[in-house]
Every structure is written in structure tokens, then in C-alpha cells.
SEFI-925993 format. One record per residue (C-alpha): residue in one letter; x, y, z; residue number from 1. Coordinates in pm, whole numbers, plus 50000, padded with zeros to 5 digits. Layout:
ATOM, a, X, Y, Z, NUM
...
# end
This chain:
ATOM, x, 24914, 55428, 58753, 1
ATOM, x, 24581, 55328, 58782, 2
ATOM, x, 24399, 54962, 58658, 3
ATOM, x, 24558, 54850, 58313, 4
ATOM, x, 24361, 54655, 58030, 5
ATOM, x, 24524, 54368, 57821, 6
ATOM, x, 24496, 54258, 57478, 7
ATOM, x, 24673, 53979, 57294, 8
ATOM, x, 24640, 53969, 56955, 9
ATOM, x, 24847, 53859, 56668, 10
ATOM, x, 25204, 53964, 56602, 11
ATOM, x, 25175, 54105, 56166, 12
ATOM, x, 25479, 54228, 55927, 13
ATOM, x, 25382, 54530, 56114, 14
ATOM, x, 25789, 54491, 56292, 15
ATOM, x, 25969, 54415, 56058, 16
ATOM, x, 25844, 54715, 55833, 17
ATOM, x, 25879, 54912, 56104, 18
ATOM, x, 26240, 54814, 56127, 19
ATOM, x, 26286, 54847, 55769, 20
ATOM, x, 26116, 55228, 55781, 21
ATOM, x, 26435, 55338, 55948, 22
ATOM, x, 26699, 55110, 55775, 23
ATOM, x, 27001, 55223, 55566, 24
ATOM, x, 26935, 55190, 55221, 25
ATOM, x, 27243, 54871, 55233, 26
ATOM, x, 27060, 54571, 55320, 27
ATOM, x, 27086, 54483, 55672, 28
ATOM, x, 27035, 54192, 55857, 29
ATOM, x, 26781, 54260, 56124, 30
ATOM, x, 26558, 54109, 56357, 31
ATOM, x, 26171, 54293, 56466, 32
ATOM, x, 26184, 54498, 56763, 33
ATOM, x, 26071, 54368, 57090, 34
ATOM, x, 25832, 54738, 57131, 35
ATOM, x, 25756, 54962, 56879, 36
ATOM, x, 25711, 55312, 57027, 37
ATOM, x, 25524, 55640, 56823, 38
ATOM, x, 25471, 56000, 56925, 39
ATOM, x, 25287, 56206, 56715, 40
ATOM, x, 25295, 56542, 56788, 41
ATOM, x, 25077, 56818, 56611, 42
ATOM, x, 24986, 57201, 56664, 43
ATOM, x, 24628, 57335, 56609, 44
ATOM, x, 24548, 57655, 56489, 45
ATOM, x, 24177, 57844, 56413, 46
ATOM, x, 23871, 57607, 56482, 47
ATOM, x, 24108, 57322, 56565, 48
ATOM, x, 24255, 57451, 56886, 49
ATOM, x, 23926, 57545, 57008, 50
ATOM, x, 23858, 57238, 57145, 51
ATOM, x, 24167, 57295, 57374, 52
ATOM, x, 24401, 57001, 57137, 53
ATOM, x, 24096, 56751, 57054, 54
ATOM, x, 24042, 56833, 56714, 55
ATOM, x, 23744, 57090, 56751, 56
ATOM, x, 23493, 57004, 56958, 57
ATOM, x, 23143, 57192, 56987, 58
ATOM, x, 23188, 57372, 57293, 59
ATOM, x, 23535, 57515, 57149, 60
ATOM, x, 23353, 57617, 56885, 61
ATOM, x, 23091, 57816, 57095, 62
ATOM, x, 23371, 57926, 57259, 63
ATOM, x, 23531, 58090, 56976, 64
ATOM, x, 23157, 58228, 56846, 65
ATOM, x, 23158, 58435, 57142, 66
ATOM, x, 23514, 58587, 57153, 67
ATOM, x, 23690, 58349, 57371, 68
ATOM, x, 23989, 58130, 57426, 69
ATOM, x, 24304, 58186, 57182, 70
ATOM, x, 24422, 58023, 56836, 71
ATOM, x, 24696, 57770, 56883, 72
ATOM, x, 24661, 57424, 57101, 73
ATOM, x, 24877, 57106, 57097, 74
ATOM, x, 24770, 56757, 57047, 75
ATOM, x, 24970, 56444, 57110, 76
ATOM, x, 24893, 56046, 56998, 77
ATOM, x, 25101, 55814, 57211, 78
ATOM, x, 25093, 55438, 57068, 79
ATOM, x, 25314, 55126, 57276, 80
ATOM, x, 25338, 54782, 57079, 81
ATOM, x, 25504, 54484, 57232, 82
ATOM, x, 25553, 54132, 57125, 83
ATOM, x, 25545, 54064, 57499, 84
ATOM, x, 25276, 53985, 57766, 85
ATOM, x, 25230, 54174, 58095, 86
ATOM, x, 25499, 54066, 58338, 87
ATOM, x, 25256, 53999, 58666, 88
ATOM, x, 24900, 54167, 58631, 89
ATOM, x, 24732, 54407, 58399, 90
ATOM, x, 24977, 54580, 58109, 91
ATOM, x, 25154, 54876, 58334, 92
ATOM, x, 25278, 55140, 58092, 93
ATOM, x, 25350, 55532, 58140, 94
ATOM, x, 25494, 55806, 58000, 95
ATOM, x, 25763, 56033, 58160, 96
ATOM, x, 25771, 56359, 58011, 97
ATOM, x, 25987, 56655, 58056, 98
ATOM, x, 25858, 56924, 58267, 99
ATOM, x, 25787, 57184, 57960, 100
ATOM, x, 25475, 56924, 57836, 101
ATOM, x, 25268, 57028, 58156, 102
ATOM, x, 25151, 56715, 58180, 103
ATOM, x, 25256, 56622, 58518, 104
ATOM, x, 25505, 56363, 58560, 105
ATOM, x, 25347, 56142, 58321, 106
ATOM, x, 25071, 56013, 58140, 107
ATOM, x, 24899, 55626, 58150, 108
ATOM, x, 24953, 55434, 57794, 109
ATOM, x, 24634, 55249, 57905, 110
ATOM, x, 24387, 55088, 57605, 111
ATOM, x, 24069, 54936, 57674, 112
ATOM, x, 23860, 54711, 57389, 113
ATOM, x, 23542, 54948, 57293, 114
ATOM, x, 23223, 54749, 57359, 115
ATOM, x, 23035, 54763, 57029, 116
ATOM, x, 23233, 54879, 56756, 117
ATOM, x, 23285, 54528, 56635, 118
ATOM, x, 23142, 54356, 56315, 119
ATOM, x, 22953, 54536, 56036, 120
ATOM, x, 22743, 54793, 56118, 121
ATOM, x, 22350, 54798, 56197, 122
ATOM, x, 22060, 54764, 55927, 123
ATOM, x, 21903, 55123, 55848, 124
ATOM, x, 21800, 55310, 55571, 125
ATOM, x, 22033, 55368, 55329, 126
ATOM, x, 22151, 55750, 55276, 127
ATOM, x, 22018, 55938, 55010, 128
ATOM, x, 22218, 56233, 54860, 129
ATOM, x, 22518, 56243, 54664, 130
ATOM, x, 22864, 56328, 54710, 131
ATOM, x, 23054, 56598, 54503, 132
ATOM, x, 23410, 56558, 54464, 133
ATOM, x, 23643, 56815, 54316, 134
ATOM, x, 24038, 56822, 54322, 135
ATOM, x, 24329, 57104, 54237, 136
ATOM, x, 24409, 57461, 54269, 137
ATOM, x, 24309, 57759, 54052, 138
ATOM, x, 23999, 57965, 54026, 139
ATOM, x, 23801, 57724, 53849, 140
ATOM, x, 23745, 57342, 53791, 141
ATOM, x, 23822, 57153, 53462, 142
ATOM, x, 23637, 56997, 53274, 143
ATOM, x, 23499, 56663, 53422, 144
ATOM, x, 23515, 56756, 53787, 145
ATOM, x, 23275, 56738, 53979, 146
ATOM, x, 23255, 56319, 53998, 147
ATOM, x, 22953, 56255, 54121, 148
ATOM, x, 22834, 55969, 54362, 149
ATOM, x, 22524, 55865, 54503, 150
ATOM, x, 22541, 55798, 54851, 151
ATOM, x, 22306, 55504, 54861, 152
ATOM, x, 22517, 55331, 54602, 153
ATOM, x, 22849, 55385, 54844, 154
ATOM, x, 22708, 55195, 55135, 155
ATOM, x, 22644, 54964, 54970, 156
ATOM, x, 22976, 54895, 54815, 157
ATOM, x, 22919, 55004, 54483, 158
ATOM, x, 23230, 55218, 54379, 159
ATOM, x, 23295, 55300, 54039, 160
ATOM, x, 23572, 55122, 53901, 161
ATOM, x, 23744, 55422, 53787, 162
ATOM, x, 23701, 55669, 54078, 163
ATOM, x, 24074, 55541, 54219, 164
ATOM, x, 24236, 55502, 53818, 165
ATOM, x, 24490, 55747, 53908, 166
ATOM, x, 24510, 55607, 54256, 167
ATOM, x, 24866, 55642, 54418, 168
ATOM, x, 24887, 55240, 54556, 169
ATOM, x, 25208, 55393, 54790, 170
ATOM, x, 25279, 55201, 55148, 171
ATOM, x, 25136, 55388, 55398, 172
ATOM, x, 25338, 55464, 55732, 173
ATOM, x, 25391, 55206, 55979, 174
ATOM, x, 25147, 55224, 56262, 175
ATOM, x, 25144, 55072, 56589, 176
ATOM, x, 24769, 54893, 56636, 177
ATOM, x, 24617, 54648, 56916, 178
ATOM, x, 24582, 54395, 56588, 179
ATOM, x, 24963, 54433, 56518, 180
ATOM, x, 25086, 54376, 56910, 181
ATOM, x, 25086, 54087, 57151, 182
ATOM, x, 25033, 54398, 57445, 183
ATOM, x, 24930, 54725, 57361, 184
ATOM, x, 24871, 55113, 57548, 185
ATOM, x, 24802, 55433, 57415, 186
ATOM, x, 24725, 55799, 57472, 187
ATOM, x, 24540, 56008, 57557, 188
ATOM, x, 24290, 55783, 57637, 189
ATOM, x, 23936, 55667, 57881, 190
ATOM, x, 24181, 55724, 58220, 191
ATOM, x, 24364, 56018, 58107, 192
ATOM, x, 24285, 56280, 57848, 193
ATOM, x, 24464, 56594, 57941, 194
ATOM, x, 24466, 56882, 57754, 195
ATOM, x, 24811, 56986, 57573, 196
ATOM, x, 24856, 57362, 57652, 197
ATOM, x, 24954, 57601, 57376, 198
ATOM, x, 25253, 57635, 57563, 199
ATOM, x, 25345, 57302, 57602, 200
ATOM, x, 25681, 57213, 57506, 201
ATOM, x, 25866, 56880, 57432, 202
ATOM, x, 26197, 56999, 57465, 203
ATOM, x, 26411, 56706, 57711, 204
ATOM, x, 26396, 56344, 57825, 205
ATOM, x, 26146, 56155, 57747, 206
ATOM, x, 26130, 55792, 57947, 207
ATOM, x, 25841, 55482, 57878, 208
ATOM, x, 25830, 55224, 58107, 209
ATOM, x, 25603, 54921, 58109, 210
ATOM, x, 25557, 54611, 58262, 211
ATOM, x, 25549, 54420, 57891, 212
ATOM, x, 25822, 54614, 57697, 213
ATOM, x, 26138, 54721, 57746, 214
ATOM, x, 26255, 55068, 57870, 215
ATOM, x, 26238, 55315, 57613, 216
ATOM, x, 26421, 55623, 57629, 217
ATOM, x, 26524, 55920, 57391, 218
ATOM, x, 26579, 56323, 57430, 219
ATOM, x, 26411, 56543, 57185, 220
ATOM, x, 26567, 56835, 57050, 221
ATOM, x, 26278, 56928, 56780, 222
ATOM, x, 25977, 57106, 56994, 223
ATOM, x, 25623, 57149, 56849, 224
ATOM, x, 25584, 57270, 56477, 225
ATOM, x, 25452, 57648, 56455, 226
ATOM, x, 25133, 57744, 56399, 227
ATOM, x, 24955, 57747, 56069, 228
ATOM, x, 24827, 58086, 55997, 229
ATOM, x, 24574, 58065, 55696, 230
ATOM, x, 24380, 58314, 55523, 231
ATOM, x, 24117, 58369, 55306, 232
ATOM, x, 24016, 58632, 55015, 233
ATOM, x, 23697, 58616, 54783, 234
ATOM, x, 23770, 58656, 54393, 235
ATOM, x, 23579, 58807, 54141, 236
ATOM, x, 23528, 58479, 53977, 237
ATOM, x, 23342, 58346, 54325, 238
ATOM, x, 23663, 58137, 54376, 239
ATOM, x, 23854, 58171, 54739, 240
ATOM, x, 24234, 58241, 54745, 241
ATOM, x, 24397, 58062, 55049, 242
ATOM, x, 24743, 58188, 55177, 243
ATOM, x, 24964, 58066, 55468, 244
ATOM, x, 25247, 58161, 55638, 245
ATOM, x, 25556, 57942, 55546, 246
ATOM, x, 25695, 57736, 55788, 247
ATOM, x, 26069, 57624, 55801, 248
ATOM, x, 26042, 57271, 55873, 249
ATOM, x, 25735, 57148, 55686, 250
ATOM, x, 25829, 56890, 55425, 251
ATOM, x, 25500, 56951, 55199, 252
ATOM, x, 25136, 57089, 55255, 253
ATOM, x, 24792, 56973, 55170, 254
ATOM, x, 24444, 57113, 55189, 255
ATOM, x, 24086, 57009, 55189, 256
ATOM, x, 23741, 57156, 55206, 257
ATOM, x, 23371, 57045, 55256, 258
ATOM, x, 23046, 57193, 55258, 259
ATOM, x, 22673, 57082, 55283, 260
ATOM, x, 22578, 57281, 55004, 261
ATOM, x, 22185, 57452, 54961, 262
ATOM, x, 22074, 57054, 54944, 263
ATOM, x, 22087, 56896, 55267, 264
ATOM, x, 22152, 56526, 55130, 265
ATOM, x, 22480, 56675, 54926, 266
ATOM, x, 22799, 56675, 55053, 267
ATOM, x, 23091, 56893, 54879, 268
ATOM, x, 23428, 56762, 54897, 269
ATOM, x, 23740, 56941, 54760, 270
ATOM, x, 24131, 56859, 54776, 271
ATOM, x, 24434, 57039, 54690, 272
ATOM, x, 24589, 56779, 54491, 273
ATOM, x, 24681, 56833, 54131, 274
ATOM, x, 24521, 56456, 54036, 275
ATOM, x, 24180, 56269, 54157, 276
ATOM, x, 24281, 56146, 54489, 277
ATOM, x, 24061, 56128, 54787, 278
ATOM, x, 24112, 55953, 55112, 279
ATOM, x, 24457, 55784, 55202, 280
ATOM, x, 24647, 55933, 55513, 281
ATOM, x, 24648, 56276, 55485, 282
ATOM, x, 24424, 56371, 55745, 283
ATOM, x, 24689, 56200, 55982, 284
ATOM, x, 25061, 56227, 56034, 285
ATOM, x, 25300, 56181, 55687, 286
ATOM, x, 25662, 56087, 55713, 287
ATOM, x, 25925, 56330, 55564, 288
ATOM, x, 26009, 55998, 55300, 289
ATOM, x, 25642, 55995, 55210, 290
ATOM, x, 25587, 56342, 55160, 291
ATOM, x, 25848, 56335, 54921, 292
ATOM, x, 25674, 56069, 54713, 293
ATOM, x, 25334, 56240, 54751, 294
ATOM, x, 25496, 56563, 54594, 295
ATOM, x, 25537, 56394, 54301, 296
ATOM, x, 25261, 56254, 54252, 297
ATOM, x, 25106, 56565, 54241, 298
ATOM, x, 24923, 56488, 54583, 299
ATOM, x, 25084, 56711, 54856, 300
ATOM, x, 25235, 57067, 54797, 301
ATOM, x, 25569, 57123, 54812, 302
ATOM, x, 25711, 57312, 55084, 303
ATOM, x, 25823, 57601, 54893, 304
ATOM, x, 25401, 57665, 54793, 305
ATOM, x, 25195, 57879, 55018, 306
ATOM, x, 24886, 57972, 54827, 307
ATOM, x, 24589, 57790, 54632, 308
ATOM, x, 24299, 57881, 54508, 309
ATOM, x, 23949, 57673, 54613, 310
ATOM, x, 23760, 57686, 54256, 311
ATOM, x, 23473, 57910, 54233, 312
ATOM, x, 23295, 57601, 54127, 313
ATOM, x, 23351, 57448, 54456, 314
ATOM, x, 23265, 57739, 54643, 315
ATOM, x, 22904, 57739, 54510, 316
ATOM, x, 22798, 57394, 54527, 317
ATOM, x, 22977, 57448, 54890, 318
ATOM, x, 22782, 57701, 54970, 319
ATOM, x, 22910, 57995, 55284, 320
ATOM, x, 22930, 57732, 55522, 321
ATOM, x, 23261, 57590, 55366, 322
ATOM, x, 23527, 57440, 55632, 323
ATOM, x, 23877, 57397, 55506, 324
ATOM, x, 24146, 57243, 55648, 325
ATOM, x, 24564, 57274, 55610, 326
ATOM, x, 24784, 57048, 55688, 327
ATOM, x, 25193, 57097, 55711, 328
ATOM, x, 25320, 56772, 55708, 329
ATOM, x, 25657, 56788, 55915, 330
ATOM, x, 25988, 56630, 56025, 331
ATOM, x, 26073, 56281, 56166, 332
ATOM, x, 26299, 56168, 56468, 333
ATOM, x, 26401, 55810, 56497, 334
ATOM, x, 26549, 55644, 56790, 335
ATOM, x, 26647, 55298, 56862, 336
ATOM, x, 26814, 55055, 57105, 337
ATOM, x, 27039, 54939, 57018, 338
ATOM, x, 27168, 55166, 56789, 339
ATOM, x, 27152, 55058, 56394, 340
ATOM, x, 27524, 54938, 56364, 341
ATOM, x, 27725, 55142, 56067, 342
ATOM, x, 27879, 54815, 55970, 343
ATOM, x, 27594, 54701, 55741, 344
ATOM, x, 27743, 54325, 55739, 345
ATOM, x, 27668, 54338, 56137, 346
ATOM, x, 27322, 54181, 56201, 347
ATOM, x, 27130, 54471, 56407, 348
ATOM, x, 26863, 54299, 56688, 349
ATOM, x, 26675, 54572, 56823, 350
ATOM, x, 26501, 54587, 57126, 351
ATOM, x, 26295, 54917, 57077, 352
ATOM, x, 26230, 55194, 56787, 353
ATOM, x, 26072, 55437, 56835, 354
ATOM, x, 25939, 55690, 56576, 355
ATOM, x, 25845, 56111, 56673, 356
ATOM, x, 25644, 56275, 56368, 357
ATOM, x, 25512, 56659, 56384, 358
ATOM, x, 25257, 56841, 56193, 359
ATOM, x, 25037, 57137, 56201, 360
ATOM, x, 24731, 57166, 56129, 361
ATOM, x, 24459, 57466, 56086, 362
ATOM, x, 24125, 57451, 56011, 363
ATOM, x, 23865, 57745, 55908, 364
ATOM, x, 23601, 57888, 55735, 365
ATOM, x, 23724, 58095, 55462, 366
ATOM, x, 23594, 58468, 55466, 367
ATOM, x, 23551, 58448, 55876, 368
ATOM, x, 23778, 58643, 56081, 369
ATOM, x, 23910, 58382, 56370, 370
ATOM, x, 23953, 58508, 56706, 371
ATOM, x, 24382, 58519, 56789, 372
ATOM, x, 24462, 58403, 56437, 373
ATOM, x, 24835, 58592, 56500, 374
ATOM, x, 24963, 58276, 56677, 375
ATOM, x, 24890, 58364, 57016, 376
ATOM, x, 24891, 58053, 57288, 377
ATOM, x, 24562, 57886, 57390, 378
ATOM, x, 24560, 57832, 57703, 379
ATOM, x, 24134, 57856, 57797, 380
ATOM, x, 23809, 57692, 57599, 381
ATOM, x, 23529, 57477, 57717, 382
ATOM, x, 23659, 57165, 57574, 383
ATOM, x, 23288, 56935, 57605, 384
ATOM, x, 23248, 56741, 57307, 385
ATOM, x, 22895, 56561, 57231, 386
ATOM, x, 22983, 56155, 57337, 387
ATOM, x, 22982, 55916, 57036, 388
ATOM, x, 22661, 55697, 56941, 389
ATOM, x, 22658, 55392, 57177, 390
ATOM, x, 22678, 55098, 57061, 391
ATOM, x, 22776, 55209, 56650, 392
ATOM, x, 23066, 55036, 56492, 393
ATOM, x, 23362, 55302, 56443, 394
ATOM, x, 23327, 55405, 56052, 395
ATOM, x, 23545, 55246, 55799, 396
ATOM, x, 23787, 55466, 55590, 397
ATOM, x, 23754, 55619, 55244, 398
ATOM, x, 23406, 55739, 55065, 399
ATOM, x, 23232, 55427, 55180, 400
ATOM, x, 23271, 55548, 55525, 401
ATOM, x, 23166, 55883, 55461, 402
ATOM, x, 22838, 55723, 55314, 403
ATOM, x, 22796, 55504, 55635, 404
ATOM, x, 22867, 55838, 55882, 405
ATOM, x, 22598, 56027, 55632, 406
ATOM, x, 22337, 55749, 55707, 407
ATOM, x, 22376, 55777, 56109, 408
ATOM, x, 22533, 55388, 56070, 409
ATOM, x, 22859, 55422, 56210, 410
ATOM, x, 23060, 55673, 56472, 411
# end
């Protein structure tokens, strides 16, 4: 394991919801977790796996213009909190995995403060453009969509008052942060950012060991989520019908599209859900318990649903250069040491959780015919990705970060 980095930051309610996130629904006396362990795990299909499990990166993409590499990648997000400090030196942390990741013997939960990204972000012109936001399924858009904003007006804080009025105000997930942990590591990250084959399994024992938490252990018997397989078919009406293959363990599905549009200062942005909801946590990992709620609310699919149909509206102000994106949201593994107790009048002091959530995830442009779209592995693709702005603050969430991002005034 090579050099470590600390950080010591404050201790938030972070633990104790985390504690509570995998407590009986009896009330239980119980005390936060020394560490807080999560492993996301995700599979990457069409222009997402062409950046060999980083998302899609430009030279993936290339790639994939030209014939090459294959369709399906895997991506993994390791995150260690502890209330403890390094025990001698530098925080020490690794992952053992099982021999079917092809990872080696283990990866470095190593996290090092970004220089920069601090604090509001630089003076500049303010974007100009506007932002086009549509919602649901069917061939075309009712009446009142699109909502239009200006993107000027976003940046600088000005959001309309009604834009969230059928907002969902649900918890999120607990996360593991540097701001919610004395010590903290993750992965991949600057000393180690291996690729996660297509045929990468997680199958086996799965061993963390640090020198500021205490040794975490667990054996998964739920690999990788299948691939998404998505396509798309042109209407009559100009809309685009989407279709996916079902997959057995998803607990609900959600899509997304954008485009630039014939004006270069628009931005088109479309999502499956049945009300007006944009942002939230759907471009991430979503809990089985979370889905649920999301389904009805009329914001995620249910898992039974494997069609929907991008509005024709949405597909002209999007112009051809439309990217969509799927998301199967998928199961949850919880582990824990010591064990919850079944007596729920026995007060339960853990020293670790730790939380595994899957997903998969596919991302296209409807009408184009992707290279290996039948689910074979990927296993080759120039993986280069163009390096972040120095020295911009990382952009905030929601449409006010979209606005900064448009305006070059945050990474």
C-alpha cells in the first residue's frame, strides 16, 4: 500500500442513520458504528462501457465510432468512514477482493483533499441560453411542458418558486463522505484506478482492513446486475419508443434524455417520471426501500415496465443528437458486526455496517446501432478521458449546477 492521506473532519447524524437504514422496524436500542463501509457496484452497457467502467469517456467513445471494444463494463465506488484516527502514520486502508474481480489482491481506499474545488466558484460571464425541461412517457407532451428557464437567471440563484411544487422531499440514502468521518478512503481513486473487466465477478470473500477502522468482512453471494439492453424505434408522430430487456432483480427503472437542440445556448432535458421532478439521486445508486417509495410517487418505473415513449416534442427541440440514459435500480446486501440481535429489547453496539447496492446502467443515442449491444463482455477500449479544469470548484447539484457547468464555472 502505497503513501495514505488523512482527513479529520466532523462526526454528523450520518451513523446513526446509517444504523437506522438497516434496523428492524421494532425500535432498537443502538449505538453508531465505529466504520461505515459501502460498495456500489454497477454494470455499463452501450456508450457507458466504452470508457472501459468510467462512465464514458471520449476516447471510448472514438473507440466505439470506429467499430471497436464490446458493450458491457463494470464499475465499482468503494467508500470507508471511521470515527477513528490513523493508528501510527497516514490512514492505511485496502481492499481484499476475491479472485473473480481481477483486480489483483486488492485495491488502496486512499482519498486525497482536491486543491481548488473549495469555496464558490470564479467570477465569469453568466450563461446565456435556456433550459427545456420535459417529464413522462407517451408520444407527446401535455400541456404546460416544456418549463422553461433561463440559464443566466439559474446561476444566479433565481429558481422559480414552483419548479419543485410537486417535489418528492424523501431522505435520500445514507452516504459515506470525508465531511461525515473522523478518517476517510475511497475507490477507485488518484493511486489506483483500475479498470473493472466485463468479466469481473464479485462472487466470494471480501476483507477491508485499515489502520483507523476495524476489520470488515462479508461474502457476497449476489454478482454484478446484467446488462441493460435498450432500444430505440422512430414513430410516425416524431416521438422515439424505448424498449429494454427485463431484468430479474431490478427493483424499478428510470430514464433520462438531453440534447443541445438546433440553438447552441439550449439545453433539452427529459425524464421518465410521471410528475415534474428533476435532479435528486437517480443518476446514482437507489436502495430497494427507496425505489419502492419512488414508484409511487410516480418517479421511478416499476419493475414489471419495460418500454416508454420519449415525446415527439422532446425529440425536436432535442434535435438527432439526443443521449438517453437507463437506469435499473437493483438489490441491497447488508452486513454488520456484530450481528443486529433478534431480541429487540437487547441494545445492539455495532462496530461496522456495511452496505452493497447494484445497478445497471445503459446509455445511447436512440436510432444508432451500438457496436455488441447483445451483452457481449468488454474487455478492450482506449479509456483516456480529457482531465478536469484546474483549479474549478466541483459543480453543485440540481439545475443550478447545470447552469454553472453551462457557463465553463465549475467541473
Amino acid at each position: 500500500m502505497g503513501s495514505k492521506y488523512r482527513i479529520v473532519a466532523r462526526v454528523s447524524l450520518a451513523s446513526i442513520a446509517a444504523v437506522l437504514a438497516i434496523a428492524p422496524a421494532v425500535s432498537q436500542q443502538s449505538d453508531p458504528p465505529i466504520a461505515r463501509y459501502t460498495m456500489d457496484a454497477g454494470t455499463l452497457s452501450g456508450m457507458a462501457a466504452m470508457a472501459g467502467g468510467r462512465g464514458g469517456g471520449i476516447g471510448g467513445i472514438m473507440s466505439m465510432m470506429n467499430g471497436g471494444g464490446g458493450s458491457v463494463a463494470h464499475e465499482l465506488v468503494l467508500r470507508l468512514g471511521s470515527s477513528r484516527t490513523p493508528a501510527g502514520g497516514d490512514p492505511d486502508a485496502d481492499h481484499f477482493m476475491p479472485q473473480g474481480a481481477r483486480l489483483g489482491t486488492s485495491v488502496p481506499l486512499t482519498y486525497r483533499r482536491t486543491q481548488g474545488r473549495e469555496g464558490s466558484a470564479p467570477q465569469g460571464e453568466l450563461p446565456r441560453g435556456r433550459l427545456l425541461l420535459f417529464w413522462g412517457c407517451g408520444e407527446h407532451a401535455p400541456a404546460g411542458q416544456p418549463v422553461i428557464l433561463d440559464f443566466s437567471r439559474l446561476a444566479r440563484g433565481e429558481i422559480p418558486p414552483d419548479l419543485y411544487a410537486q417535489g418528492l422531499n424523501l431522505p435520500s440514502d445514507w452516504t459515506v463522505r470525508p465531511d461525515n468521518s473522523t478518517t476517510y478512503g475511497d475507490w477507485p481513486n488518484s493511486e489506483d484506478a483500475q479498470v473493472v473487466q466485463g468479466n469481473a465477478s464479485l462472487l466470494g470473500q471480501h476483507r477491508v482492513a485499515s489502520n483507523y477502522a476495524p476489520e470488515i468482512s462479508f461474502n457476497l453471494a449476489q454478482d454484478f446486475m446484467p446488462a441493460l439492453q435498450p432500444t430505440g424505434s422512430d414513430l410516425a408522430s416524431g416521438a422515439v419508443a424505448m424498449r429494454w430487456n427485463s431484468i430479474d432483480v431490478a427493483t424499478g427503472y428510470y430514464a433520462w434524455a438531453v440534447g443541445a437542440g438546433g440553438n447552441e445556448r439550449d439545453m433539452v432535458w427529459w425524464t421518465s417520471a410521471s410528475t415534474q421532478q428533476f435532479g435528486g439521486p437517480f443518476a446514482d445508486w437507489v436502495s430497494p426501500a427507496s425505489a419502492r417509495r419512488y414508484i409511487e410517487a410516480g418517479t421511478v418505473m416499476p419493475p414489471t415496465q419495460t418500454s416508454c415513449t420519449i415525446p415527439a416534442e422532446v425529440r425536436e427541440a432535442a434535435g438527432e443528437g439526443m443521449m438517453s440514459s437507463l437506469y435499473a435500480f437493483g438489490p441491497e446486501v447488508d452486513f454488520a458486526y456484530p450481528p443486529r440481535p433478534e431480541d429487540s429489547r437487547t441494545p445492539w453496539r455495532p462496530e461496522w455496517i456495511a452496505r452493497v447496492r447494484y445497478r445497471s446502467m445503459a446509455m445511447v443515442i436512440p436510432g444508432m446501432e451500438m457496436p455488441g449491444m447483445d451483452g457481449s463482455d468488454f474487455d478492450s477500449a482506449d479509456s483516456s478521458e480529457p482531465d478536469e479544469p484546474a483549479g474549478l470548484p466541483r459543480c453543485r447539484g440540481g439545475l443550478r449546477g447545470i447552469a454553472e457547468r453551462a457557463a465553463g464555472l465549475c467541473s
